[in-house]
SEMI-899661 format. One line per field, with one value per residue (C-alpha): x, y, z; chain. Coordinates in pm, 1 decimal. Layout:
x <- [X:...]
y <- [Y:...]
z <- [Z:...]
chain <- [A:...]
END
This chain:
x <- [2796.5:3055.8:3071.1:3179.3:3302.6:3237.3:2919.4:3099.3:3395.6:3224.4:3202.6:3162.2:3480.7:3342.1:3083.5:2885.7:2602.4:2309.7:1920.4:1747.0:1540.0:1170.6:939.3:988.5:792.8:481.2:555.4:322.6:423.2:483.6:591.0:1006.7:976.3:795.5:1020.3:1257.5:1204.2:1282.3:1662.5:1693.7:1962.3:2184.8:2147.6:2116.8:2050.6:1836.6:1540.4:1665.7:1811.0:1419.9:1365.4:1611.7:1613.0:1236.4:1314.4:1553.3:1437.5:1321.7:912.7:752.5:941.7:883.9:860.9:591.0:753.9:534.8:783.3:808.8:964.6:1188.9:1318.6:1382.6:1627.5:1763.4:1852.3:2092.6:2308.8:2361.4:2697.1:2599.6:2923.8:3214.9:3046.7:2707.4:2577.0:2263.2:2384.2:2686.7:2493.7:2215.4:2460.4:2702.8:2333.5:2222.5:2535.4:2514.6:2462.3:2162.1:1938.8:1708.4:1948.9:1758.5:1368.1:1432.7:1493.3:1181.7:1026.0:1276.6:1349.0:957.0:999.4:1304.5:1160.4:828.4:1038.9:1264.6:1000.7:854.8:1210.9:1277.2:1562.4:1913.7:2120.6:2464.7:2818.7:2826.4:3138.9:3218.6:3584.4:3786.3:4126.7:4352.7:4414.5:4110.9:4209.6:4298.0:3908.4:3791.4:3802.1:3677.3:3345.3:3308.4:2942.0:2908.7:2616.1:2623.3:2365.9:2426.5:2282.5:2522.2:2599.7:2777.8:2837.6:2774.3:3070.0:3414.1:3596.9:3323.9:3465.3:3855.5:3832.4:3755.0:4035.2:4291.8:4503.6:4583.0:4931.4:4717.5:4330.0:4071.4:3799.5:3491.1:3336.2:2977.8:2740.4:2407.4:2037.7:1839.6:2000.7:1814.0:1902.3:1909.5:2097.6:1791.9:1757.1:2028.0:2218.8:2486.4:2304.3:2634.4:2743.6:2515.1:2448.7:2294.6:2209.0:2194.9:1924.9:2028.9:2068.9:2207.7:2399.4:2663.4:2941.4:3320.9:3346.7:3704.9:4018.0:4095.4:4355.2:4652.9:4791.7:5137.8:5096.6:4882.3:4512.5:4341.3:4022.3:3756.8:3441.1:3128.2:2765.4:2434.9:2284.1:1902.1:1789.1:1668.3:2008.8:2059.2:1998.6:2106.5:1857.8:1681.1:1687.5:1586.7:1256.2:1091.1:890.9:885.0:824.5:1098.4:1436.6:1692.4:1982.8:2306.7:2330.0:2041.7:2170.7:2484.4:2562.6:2253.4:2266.7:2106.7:1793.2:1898.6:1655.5:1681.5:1704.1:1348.9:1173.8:1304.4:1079.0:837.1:802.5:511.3:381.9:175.5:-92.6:-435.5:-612.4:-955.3:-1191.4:-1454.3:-1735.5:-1746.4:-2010.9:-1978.7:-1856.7:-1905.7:-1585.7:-1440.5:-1336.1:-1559.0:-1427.1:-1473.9:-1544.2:-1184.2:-1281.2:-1402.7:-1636.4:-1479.6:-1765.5:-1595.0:-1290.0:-1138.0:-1168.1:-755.8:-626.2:-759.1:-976.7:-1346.8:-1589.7:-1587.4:-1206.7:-985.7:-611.5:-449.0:-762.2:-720.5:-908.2:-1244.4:-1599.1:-1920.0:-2269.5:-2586.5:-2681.3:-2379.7:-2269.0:-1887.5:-1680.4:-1288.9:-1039.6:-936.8:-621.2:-419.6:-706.9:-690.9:-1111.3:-1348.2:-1591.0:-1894.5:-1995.0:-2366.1:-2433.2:-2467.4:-2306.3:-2116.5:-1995.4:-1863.2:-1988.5:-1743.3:-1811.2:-1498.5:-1227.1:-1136.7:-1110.4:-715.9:-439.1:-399.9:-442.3:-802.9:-1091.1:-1256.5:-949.9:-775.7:-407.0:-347.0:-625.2:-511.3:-806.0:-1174.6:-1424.5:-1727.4:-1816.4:-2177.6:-2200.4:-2140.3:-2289.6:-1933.0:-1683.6:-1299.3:-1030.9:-691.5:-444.0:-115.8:8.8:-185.2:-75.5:-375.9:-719.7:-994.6:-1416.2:-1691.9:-1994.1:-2285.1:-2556.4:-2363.0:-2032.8:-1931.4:-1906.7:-1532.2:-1328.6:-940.9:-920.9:-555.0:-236.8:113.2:87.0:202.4:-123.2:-199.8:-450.8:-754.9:-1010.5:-1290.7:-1379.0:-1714.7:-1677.4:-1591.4:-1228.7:-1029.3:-701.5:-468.9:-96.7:177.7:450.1:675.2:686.0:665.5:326.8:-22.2:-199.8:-533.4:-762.2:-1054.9:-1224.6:-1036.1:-688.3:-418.5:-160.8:-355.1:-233.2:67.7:-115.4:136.3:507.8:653.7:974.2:1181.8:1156.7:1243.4:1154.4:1147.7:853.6:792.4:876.9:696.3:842.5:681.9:289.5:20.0:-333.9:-485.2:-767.4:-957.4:-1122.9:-1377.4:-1180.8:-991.4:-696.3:-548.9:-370.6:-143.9:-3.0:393.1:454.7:859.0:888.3:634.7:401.6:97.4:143.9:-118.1:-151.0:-364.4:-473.5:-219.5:13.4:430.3:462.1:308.0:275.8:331.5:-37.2:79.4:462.4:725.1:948.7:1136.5:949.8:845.6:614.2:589.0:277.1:458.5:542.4:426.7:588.2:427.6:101.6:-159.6:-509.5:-629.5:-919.6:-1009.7:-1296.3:-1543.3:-1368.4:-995.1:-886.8:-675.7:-696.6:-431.4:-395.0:-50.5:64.5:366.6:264.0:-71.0:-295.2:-521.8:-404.8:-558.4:-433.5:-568.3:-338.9:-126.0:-65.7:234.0:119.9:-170.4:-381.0:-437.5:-803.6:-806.3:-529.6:-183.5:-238.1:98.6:46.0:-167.9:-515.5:-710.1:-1018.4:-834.9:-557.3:-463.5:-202.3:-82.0:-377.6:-422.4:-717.3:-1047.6:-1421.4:-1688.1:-2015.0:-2328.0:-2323.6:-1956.0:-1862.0:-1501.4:-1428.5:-1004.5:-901.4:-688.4:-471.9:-238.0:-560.4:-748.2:-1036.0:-1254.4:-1321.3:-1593.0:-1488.6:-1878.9:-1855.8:-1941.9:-2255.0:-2237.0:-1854.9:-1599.4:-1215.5:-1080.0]
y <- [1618.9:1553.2:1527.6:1845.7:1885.3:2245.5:2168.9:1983.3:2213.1:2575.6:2676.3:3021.3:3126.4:3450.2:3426.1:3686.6:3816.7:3850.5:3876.5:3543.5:3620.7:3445.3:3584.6:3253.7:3074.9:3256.5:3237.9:3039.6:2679.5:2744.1:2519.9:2500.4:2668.3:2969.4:3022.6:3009.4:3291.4:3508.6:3405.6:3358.8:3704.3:3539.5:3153.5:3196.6:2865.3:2769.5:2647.3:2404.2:2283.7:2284.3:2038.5:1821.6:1805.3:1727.6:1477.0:1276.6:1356.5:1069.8:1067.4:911.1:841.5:701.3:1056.3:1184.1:1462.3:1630.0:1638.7:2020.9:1899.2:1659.6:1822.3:2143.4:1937.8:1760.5:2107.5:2205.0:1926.5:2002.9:2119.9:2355.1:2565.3:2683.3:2969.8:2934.8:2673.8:2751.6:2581.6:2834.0:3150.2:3122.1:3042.4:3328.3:3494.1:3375.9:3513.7:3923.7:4135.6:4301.5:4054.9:4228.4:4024.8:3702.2:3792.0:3658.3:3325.0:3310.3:3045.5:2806.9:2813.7:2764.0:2423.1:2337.2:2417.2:2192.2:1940.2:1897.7:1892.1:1600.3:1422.8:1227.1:1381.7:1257.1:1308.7:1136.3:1247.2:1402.8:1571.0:1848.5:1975.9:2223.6:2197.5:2455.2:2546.3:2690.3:2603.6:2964.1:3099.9:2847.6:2786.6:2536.1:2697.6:2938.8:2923.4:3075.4:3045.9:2874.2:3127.8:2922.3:2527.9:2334.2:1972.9:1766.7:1327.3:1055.8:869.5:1030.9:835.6:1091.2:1411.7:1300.2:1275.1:1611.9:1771.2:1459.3:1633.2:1933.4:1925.7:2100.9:2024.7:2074.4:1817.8:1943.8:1659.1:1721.9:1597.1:1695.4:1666.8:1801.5:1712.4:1607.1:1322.1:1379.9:1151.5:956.9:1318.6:1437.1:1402.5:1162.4:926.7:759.5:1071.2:960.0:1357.3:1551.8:1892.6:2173.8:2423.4:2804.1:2933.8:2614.0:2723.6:2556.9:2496.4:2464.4:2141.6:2119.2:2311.1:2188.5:1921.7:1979.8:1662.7:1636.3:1515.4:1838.9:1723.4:1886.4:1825.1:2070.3:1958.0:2093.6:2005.7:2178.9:2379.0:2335.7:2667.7:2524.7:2523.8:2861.8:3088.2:3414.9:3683.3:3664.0:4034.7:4186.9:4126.5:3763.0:3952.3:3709.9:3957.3:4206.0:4279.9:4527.3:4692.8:4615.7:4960.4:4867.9:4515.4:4473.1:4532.2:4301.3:3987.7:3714.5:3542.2:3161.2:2924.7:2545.1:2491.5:2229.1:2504.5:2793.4:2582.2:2495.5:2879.6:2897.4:3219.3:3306.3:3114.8:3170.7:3086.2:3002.5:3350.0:3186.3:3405.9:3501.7:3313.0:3094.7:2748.0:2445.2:2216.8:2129.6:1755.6:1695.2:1390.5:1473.0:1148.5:1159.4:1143.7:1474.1:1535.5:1817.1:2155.0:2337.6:2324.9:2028.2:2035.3:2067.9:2442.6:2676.4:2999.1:2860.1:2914.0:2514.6:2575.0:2737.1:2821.8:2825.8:2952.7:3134.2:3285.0:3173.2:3301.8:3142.6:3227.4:3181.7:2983.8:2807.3:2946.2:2989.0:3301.7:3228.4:3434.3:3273.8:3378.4:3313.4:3430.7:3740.3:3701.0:3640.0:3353.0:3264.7:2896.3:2894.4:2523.8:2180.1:2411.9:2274.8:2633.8:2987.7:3289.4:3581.2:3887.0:4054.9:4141.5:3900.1:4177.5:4173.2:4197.8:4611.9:4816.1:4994.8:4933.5:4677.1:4464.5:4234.6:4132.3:3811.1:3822.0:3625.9:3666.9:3778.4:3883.6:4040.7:4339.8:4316.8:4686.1:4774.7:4478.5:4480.9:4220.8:4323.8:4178.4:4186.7:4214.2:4067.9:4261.4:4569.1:4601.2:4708.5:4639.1:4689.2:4729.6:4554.5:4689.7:4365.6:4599.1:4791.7:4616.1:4866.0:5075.8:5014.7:5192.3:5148.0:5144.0:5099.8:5118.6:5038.3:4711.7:4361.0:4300.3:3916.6:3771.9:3982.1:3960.0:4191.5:4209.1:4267.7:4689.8:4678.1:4731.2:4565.3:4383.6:4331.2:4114.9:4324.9:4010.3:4246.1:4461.4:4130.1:4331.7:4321.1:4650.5:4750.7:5040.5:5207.4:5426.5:5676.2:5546.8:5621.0:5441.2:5210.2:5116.7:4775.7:4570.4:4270.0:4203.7:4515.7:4459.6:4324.3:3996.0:3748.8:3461.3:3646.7:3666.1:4015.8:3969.8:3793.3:3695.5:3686.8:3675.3:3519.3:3459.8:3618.4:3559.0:3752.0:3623.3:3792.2:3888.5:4047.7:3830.4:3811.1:3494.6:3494.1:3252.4:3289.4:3132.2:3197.2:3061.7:2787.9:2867.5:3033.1:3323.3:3458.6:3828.2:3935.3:4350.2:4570.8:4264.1:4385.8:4026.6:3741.8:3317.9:3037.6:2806.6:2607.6:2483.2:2667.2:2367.4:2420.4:2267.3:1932.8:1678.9:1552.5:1654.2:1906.0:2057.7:2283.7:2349.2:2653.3:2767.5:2905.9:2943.9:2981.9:2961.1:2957.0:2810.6:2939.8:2694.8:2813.5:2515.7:2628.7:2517.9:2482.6:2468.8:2273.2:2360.4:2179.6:1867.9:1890.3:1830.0:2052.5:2011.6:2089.4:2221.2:2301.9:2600.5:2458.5:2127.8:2023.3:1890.1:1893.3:1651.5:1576.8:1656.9:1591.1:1505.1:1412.2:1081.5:1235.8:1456.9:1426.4:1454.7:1160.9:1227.4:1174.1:1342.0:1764.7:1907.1:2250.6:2310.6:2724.5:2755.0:2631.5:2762.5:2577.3:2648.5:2686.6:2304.5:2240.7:2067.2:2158.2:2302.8:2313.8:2504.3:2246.4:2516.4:2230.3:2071.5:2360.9:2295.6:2307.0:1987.8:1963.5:1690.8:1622.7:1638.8:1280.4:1333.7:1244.7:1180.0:1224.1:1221.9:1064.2]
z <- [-9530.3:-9260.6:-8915.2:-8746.1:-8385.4:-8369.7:-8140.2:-7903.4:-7890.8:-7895.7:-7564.1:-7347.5:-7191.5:-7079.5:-6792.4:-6892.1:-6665.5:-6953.5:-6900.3:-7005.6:-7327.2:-7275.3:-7561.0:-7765.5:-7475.8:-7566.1:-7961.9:-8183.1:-8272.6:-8675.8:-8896.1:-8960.3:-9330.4:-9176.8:-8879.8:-9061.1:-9301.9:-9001.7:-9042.2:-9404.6:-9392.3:-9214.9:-9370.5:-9702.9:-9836.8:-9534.7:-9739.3:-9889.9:-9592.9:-9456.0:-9724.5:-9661.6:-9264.6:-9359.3:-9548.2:-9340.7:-8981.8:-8795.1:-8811.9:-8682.6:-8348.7:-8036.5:-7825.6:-8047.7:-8177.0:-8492.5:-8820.4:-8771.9:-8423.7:-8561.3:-8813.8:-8561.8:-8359.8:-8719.0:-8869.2:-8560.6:-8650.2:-9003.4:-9133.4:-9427.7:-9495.3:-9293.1:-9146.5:-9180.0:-8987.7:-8799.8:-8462.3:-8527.8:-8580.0:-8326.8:-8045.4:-8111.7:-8140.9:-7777.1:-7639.3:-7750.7:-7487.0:-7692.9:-7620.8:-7945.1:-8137.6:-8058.5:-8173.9:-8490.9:-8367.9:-8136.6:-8375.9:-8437.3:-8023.4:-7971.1:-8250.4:-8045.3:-7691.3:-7766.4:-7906.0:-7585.0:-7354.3:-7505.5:-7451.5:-7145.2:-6899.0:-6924.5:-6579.5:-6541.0:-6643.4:-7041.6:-7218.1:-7348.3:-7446.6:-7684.5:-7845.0:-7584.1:-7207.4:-7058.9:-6733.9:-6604.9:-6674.9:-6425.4:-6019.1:-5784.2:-5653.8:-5961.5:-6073.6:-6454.9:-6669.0:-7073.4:-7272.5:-7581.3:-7683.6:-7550.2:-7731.5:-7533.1:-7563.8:-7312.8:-7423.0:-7423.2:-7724.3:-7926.5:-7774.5:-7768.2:-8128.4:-8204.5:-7909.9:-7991.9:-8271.6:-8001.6:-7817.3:-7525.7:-7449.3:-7191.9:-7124.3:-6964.2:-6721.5:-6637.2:-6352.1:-6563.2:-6411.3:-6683.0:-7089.0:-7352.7:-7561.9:-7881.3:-8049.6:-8229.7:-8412.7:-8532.1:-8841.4:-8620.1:-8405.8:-8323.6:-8142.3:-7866.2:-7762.9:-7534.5:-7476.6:-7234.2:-7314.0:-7315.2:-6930.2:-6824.5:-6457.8:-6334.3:-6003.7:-6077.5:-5835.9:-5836.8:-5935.2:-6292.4:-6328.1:-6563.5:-6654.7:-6830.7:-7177.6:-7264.2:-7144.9:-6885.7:-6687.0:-6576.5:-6333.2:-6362.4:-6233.1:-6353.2:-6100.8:-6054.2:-5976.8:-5644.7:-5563.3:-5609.0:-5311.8:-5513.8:-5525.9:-5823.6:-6026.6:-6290.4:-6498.2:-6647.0:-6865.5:-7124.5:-7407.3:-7297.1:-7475.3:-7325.9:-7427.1:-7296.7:-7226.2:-6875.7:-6851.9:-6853.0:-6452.3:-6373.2:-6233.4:-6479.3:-6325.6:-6272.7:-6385.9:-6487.6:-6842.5:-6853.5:-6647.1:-6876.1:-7172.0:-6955.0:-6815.0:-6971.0:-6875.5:-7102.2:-6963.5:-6749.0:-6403.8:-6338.0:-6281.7:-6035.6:-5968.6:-5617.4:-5438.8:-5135.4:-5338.3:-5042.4:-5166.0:-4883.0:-4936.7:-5247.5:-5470.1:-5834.1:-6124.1:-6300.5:-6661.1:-6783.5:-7037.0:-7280.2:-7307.5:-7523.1:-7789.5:-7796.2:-8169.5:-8224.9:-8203.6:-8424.9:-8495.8:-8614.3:-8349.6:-8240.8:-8168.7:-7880.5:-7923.4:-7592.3:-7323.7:-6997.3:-6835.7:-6783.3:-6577.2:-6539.1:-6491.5:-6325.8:-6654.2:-6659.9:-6976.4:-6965.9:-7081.0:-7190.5:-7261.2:-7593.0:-7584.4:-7935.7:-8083.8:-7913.2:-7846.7:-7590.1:-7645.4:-7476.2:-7501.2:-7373.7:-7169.5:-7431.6:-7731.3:-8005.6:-8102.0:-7922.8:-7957.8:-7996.4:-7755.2:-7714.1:-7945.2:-8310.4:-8473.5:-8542.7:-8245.6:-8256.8:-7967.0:-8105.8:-7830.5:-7976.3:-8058.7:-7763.7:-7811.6:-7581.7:-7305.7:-7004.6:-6808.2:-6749.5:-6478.0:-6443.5:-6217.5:-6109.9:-5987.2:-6369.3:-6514.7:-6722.3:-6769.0:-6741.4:-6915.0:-6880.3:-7190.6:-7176.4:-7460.5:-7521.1:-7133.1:-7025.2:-6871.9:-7009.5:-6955.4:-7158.0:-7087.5:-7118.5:-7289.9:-7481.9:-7646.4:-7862.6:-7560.4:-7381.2:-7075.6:-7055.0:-6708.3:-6662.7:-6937.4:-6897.5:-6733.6:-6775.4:-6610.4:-6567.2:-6285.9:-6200.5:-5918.2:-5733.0:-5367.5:-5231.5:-5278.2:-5662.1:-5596.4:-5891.1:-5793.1:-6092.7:-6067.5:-6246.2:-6380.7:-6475.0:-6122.0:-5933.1:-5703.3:-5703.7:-5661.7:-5584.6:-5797.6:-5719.3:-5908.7:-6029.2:-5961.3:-6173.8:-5982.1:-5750.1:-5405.7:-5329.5:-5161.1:-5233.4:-5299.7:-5461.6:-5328.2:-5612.9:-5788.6:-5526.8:-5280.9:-4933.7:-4763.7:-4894.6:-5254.1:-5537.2:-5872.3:-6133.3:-5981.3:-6256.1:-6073.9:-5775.9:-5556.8:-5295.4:-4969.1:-4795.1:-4505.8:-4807.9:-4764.8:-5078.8:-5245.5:-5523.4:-5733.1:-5726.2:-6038.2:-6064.0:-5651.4:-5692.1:-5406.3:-5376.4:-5102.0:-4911.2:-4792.5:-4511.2:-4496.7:-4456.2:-4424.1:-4470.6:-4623.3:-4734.9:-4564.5:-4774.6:-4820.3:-5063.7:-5242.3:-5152.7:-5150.2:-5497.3:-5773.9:-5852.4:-5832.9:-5479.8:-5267.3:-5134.6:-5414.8:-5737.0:-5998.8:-6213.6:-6025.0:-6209.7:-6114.1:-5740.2:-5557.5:-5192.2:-5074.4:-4746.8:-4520.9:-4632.9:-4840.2:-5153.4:-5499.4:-5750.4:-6090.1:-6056.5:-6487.2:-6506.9:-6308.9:-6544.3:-6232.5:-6016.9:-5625.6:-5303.6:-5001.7:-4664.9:-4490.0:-4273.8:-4379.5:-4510.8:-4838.7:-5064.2:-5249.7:-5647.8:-5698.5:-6083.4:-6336.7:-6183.6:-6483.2:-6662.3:-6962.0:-7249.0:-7412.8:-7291.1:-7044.7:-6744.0:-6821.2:-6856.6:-7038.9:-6897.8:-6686.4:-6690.4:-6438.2:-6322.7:-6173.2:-5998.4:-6134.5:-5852.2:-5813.2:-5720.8:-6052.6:-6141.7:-6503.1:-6609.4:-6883.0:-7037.3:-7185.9:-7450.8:-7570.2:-7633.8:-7457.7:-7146.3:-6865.7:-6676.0:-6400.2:-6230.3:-5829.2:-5695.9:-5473.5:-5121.3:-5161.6:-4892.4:-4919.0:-4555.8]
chain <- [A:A:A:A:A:A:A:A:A:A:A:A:A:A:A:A:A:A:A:A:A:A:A:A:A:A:A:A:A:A:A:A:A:A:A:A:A:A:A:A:A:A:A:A:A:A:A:A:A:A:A:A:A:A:A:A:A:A:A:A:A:A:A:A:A:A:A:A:A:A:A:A:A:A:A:A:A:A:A:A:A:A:A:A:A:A:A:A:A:A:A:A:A:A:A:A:A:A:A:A:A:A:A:A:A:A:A:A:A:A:A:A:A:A:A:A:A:A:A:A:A:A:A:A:A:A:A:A:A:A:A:A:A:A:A:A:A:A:A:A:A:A:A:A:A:A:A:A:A:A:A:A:A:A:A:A:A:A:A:A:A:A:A:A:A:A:A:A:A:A:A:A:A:A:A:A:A:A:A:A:A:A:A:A:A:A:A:A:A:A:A:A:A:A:A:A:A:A:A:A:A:A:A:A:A:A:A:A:A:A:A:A:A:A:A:A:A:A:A:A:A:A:A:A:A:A:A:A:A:A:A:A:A:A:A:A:A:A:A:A:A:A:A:A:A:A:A:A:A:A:A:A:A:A:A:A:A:A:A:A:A:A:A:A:A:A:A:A:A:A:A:A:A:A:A:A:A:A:A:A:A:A:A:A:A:A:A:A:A:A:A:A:A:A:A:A:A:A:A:A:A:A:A:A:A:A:A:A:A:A:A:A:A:A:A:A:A:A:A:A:A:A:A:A:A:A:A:A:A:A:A:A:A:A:A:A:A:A:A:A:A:A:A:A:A:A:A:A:A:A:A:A:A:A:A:A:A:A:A:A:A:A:A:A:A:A:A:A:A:A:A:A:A:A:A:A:A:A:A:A:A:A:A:A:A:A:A:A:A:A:A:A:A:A:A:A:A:A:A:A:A:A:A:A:A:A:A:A:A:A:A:A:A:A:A:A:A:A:A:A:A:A:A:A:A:A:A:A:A:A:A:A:A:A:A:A:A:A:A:A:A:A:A:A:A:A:A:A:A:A:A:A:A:A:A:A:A:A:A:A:A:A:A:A:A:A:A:A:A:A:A:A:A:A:A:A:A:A:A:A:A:A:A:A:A:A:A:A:A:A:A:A:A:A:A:A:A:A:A:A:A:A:A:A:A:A:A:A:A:A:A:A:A:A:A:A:A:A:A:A:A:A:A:A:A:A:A:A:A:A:A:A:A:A:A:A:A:A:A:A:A:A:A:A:A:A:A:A:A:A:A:A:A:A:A:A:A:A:A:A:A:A:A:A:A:A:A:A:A:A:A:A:A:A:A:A:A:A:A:A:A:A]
END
């Protein structure tokens, strides 16, 4: 087996404008042998080049990667034949214009997504190059977009090997902010590479240099999407695959290749039952104590797999929407085990199955619970007394978030239509009561909304989970105000970076469940930045720390329970009594 230099030297000379393919973010984690029977038509000797990327991957590492991981990244690199390596056919894959194309490979992208995001960021200058002129396809200020992996080397003397033998090259130098080194994976480790995940957007910084003797330069820099004041259109559903026949004239949503894996979507907010919760400037003990899951992911009733939504009751039993497997489970206070109440019955659309619940509430006036269903698209009534009894109340909706005001009127966040409507009885369409405008970052446009939240005053807030803000909508507001983010993601006070669950307090201070920084925040509107009320300790599955927080609740004596979506459990962080934050 031979080094090849087709990864370094395979690049995208057409900037195509394509719609970024997200269903593999919500795909299980499998193990490499089973994702890859999707592909085994197109790599025929593919298992046996499980076994052996399995067998020589590095495990165990230093990043914690599982084997599965390890071996995902290990596999790229291997040359198998002339024209079937899988690095080869799942980028020319990644670039079709049917974006159908790339279902297949949702597994092995899910391996190779949760193995990059355990890998630390690599900026400075990488490499990339390819054996002609090139120069002509590219202009100083040109922004184009690489659909594909891209493998590219920190040291040059790698790359000019592979271009060297050329009478005319082209040497791509690029600033990079968010690679992925590799190189302790891969079947060269002395290649010292680096990769750009599909989506990867970058600036032409300079007209390319043509130099004599046959090489010629190209500058590039990654573009975060921060940087990108373009509107945003088109959907994020992460489950949707269009034709090129709707697609083709539509400009591709920019997003930064570490927040396309982390995009999580797919995940839940807290449901907190609406009573008047006192928080204002409680302190909460940082080392949870874990009331239900936390047994590793899996289907026995002492297990969750990936929970979202979650209720509480007067009794403090807790409902959650156990989302991967497609049940709701109560877990009644000092349980060791759930109690299924809604749904395991299989992942079909019948009544009394569920299909990816993101979230759960309960409607006094009916003594019900409602759920939403991320991919039966619909929401749905449980009736307390009589579970065999359901109501579709709405179809044909990515429906995510869900909350109730005071009159029974159910609120419902549509991803997909970037809006949160209203229903009342009755409704078959329901009534905008937020964004609506098109997926974008203006004060009257949402993208991509997950949880909502409804005051009293009926003031509505919303989670903005593509913007990074939480946006809050007064009655009969035109457009929404910023209470939270809305300065690009990240990790500063000031920032968010994936909002989830929200909750407002009676004295209008906003809670966050802050995903992607794995910490729940605080924010009082008008200030300038918020506070880390729990987590914020850097990811992972000790007591004090979260790992892809999807919500929270407060039960009737202000303690704080996460759903700590990546560990498969729920926290309970106690309130400290007589406690003040100054």
């Amino acid at each position: 087996m031979s080094s090849s230099g087709d990864r370094f030297t395979d690049i995208e000379l057409e900037n195509k404008r394509l719609p970024a393919c997200y269903g593999y973010i919500n795909y299980k984690l499998l193990p490499l042998e089973e994702v890859m029977n999707e592909i085994q038509d197109s790599l025929e000797e593919i298992n046996r080049f499980v076994k052996l990327a399995k067998r020589h991957c590095t495990y165990p590492n230093d990043h914690n990667l599982t084997k599965d991981e390890s071996a995902a990244i290990y596999i790229y690199t291997m040359e198998m034949s002339d024209h079937s390596c899988l690095y080869r056919i799942l980028n020319q894959t990644l670039r079709l214009e049917d974006r159908s194309e790339v279902r297949p490979w949702f597994g092995y992208l899910k391996l190779l997504d949760s193995a990059a995001l355990k890998l630390p960021k690599f900026k400075g200058i990488i490499y990339r190059g390819i054996d002609k002129d090139v120069t002509m396809k590219f202009k100083k200020g040109q922004r184009i977009t690489w659909w594909s992996i891209s493998s590219c080397s920190t040291s040059i003397n790698v790359i000019s090997k592979f271009i060297s033998k050329s009478s005319s090259s082209t040497l791509f130098n690029i600033e990079c902010l968010n690679g992925k080194s590799v190189s302790s994976y891969t079947c060269y480790p002395k290649e010292d590479e680096v990769i750009l995940m599909p989506g990867t957007m970058f600036e032409v910084v300079s007209n390319p240099l043509n130099h004599k003797g046959g090489l010629n330069i190209i500058h590039l820099k990654e573009i975060n999407d921060d940087d990108d004041h373009e509107e945003l259109s088109g959907s994020a559903n992460p489950n949707s695959f269009r034709s090129n026949h709707s697609t083709t004239s539509t400009p591709a949503i920019s997003w930064n290749p570490i927040t396309k894996l982390y995009k999580m979507l797919f995940q839940s907010r807290s449901r907190i039952k609406q009573r008047q919760i006192r928080t204002e400037n409680n302190k909460y003990q940082q080392f949870a104590t874990t009331v239900a899951g936390g047994n590793e992911k899996g289907h026995q009733l002492n297990q969750l797999s990936d929970p979202l939504g979650i209720s509480i009751d007067n009794d403090k039993s807790i409902y959650i929407a156990d989302s991967d497997n497609h049940r709701i489970v109560k877990w009644e206070l000092n349980s060791n085990t759930g109690q299924i109440i809604a749904g395991g019955n299989g992942t079909r659309n019948q009544n009394n199955q569920l299909h990816g619940p993101t979230d759960i509430i309960f409607d006094k006036k009916s003594n019900s619970f409602i759920i939403s269903e991320w991919e039966n698209k619909r929401v749905i009534r449980y009736f307390i007394q009589n579970q065999t009894n359901q109501q579709i109340l709405i179809s044909n909706i990515t429906c995510y978030g869900l909350t109730i005001d005071k009159n029974g009127f159910l609120y419902v966040s549509d991803w997909e239509n970037h809006e949160v409507r209203r229903w009342k009885q009755g409704d078959r369409k329901g009534e905008l009561v937020a964004g609506g405008n098109g997926q974008g970052n203006n004060l009257n446009q949402l993208s991509c909304p997950t949880n909502i939240f409804i005051a009293k005053d009926y003031s509505l807030y919303v989670s903005d989970f593509v913007n990074c803000r939480v946006m809050k909508w007064t009655k009969n507001a035109k457009e929404g105000i910023i209470v939270a983010g809305g300065n690009g993601k990240g990790n500063s006070l000031k920032q968010l970076f994936c909002p989830y669950g929200v909750f407002v307090d009676h004295s209008g201070q906003i809670y966050v469940a802050d995903r992607e920084n794995h910490r729940v925040m605080r924010w009082c509107e008008g200030k300038e930045e918020g506070e880390i009320v729990v987590g914020g300790n850097g990811q992972g599955n000790q007591s004090n720390q979260l790992n892809s927080p999807a919500g929270f609740l407060f039960d009737n004596e202000e303690n704080l329970y996460v759903v700590d979506k990546n560990n498969h459990r729920i926290q309970k962080f106690e309130k400290i009594l007589n406690s003040r934050y100054f």
